[in-house]
N, C-alpha and C positions, 0 to 999 in steps of 0.2 A: 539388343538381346532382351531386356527389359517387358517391352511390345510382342516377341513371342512369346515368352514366360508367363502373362498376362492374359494373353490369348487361349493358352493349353489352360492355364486356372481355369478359366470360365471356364472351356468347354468341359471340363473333367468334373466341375461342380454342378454344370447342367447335367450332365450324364448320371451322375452318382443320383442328382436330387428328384431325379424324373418321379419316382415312384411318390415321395414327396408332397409331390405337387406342383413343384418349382420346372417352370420352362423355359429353354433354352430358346433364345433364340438369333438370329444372323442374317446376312444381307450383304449385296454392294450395289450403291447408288453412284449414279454419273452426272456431269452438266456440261452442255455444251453450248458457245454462246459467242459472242463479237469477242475483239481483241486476243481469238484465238483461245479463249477461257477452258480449261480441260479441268473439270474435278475428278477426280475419281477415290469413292470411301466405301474402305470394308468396316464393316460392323459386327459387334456380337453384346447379344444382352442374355438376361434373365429377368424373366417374371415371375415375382414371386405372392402369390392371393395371400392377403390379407382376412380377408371373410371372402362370403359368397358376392358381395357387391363390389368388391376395390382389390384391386391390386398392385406393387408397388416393380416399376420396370428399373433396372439398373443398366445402363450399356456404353461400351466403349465403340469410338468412331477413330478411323487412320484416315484423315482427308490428306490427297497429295493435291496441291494444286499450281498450279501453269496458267500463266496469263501475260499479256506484251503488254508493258509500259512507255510512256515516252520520259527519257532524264530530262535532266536541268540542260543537257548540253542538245536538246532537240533531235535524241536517237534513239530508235527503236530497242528497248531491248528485253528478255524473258524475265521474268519472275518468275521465281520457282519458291517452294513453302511445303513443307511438313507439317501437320497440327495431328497433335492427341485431343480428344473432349472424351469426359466424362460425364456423363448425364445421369441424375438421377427423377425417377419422375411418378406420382402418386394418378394413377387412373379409378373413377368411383362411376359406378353406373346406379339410376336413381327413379326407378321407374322411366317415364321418357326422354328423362335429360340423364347426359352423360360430361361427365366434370374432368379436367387434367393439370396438373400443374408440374411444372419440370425447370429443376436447376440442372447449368452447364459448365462446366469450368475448362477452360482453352487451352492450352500452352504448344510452342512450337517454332519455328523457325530463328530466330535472330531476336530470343527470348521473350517471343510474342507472348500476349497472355490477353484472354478473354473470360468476362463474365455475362452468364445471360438467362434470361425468365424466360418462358411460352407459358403459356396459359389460357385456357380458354374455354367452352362448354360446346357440346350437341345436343339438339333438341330435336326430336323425333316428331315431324307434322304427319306424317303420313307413314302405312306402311313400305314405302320404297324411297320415302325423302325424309333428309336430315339435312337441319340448320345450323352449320358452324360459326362462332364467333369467337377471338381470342385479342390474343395481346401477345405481341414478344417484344422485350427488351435486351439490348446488351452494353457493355463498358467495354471497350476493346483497343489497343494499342493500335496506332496508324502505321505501323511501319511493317505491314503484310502491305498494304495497299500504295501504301508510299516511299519503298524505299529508300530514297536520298532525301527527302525532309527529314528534317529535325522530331523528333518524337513525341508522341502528344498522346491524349487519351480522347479519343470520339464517343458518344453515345448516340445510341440509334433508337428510337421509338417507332413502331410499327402497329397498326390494327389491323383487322384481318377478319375479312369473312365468306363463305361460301355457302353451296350446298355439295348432298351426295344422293344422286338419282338411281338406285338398283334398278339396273333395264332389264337384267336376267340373275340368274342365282349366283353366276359366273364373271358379270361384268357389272362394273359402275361408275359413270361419268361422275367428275368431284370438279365443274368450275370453281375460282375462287379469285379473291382481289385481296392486295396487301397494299398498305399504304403508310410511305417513312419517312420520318424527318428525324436528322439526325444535329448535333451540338455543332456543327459546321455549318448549316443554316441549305445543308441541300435536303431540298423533297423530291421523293422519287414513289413508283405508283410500278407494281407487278400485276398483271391480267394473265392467267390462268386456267388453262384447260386437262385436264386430267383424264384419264382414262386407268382405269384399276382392273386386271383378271384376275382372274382367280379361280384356274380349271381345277384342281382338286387341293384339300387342305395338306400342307400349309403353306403352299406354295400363293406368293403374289407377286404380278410383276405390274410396274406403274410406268406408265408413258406419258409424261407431262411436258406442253409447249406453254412456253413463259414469253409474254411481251414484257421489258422491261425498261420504261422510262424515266428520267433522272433529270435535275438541273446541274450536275458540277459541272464544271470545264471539262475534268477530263471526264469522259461518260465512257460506261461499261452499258449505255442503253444500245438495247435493239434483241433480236429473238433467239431464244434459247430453247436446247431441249434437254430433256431430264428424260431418262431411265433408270430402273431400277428392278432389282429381284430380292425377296425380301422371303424371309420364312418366319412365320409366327407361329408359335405352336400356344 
């Protein structure tokens, strides 16, 4: 009850605040991937401008997610997981470079709890190409990922960078490589192709194929795809 209550807030404070300045906005993104991995999260935020250069995004994420483990007893079986995140996140644009930094806080299934950084910069080379580079960090409880071990705290380090090629007014290719190691001593390596439209505002939808390779034992490696529909106003 809590999460629709929550829900209608936002929306009823984006609606009130339009005139404002403050914009609403909302989304749901997908992943699809080996081990049978199914995300699926609805979203809703608010942008709220700060001055003419910065603005400060607030949004709530409902990820459900689904994935096949193997137990201790050598048998196939579902994992399932509810997670709430809250993000809060400061975007500054600066002449050619454009700045972000965004706290997350997790909570969810069998009293998971996450904390996590993104961070990172665009730098505009061209007018149809931009240079991303960032960082995300997180602190997050194993026991989404491992359900019958004993409980522990992982940390994950990841850099990260691409570009975004405007082909037309409507479309833009966003390759990108991410690259993680995390407090368990496994490194893994995401390769990324993106495709962005955006036939009229404020409509986006993002189709992203993800190679995903890993060192654990158990690996969640091999190809993934992402969709998404997203409104930014």
């Amino acid at each position: 009850m809590r999460k629709y209550l929550l829900w209608g807030t936002m929306l009823l404070l984006g609606a009130r605040s339009l005139a404002g300045g403050v914009k609403p906005q909302a989304g749901l993104e997908s992943y699809f991937g080996p081990n049978r991995v199914r995300l699926l999260t609805p979203w809703l935020g608010l942008r709220i401008p700060v001055s003419p250069q910065a603005s400060i995004l607030l949004k709530y994420y409902h990820h459900n997610i689904r994935f096949d483990y193997v137990g201790n007893d050598d048998q196939t079986r579902e994992r399932t997981a509810v997670l709430s995140n809250f993000t809060g996140a400061l975007y500054a644009q600066m002449g050619r470079h454009e700045v972000y930094s965004a706290l997350s806080l997790f909570s969810g299934t069998d009293s998971y709890s996450a904390l996590a950084f993104d961070g990172g910069m665009g730098l505009k080379l061209a007018d149809r190409l931009t240079l991303e580079l960032g960082t995300y960090l997180v602190s997050e409880d194993s026991i989404l990922w491992y359900p019958e071990d004993a409980g522990r705290r992982i940390h994950l380090y990841s850099a990260k960078a691409g570009f975004k090629y405007k082909l037309t007014r409507w479309l833009t290719l966003n390759p990108r490589l991410h690259i993680y190691r995390n407090s368990d001593d496994v490194d893994a390596a995401t390769y990324a192709l993106g495709i962005l439209i955006s036939p009229v505002d404020p409509v986006y939808l993002s189709v992203v194929y993800l190679h995903y390779t890993e060192s654990a034992l158990y690996k969640f490696a091999g190809d993934y795809l992402s969709v998404g529909l997203n409104f930014y106003y």
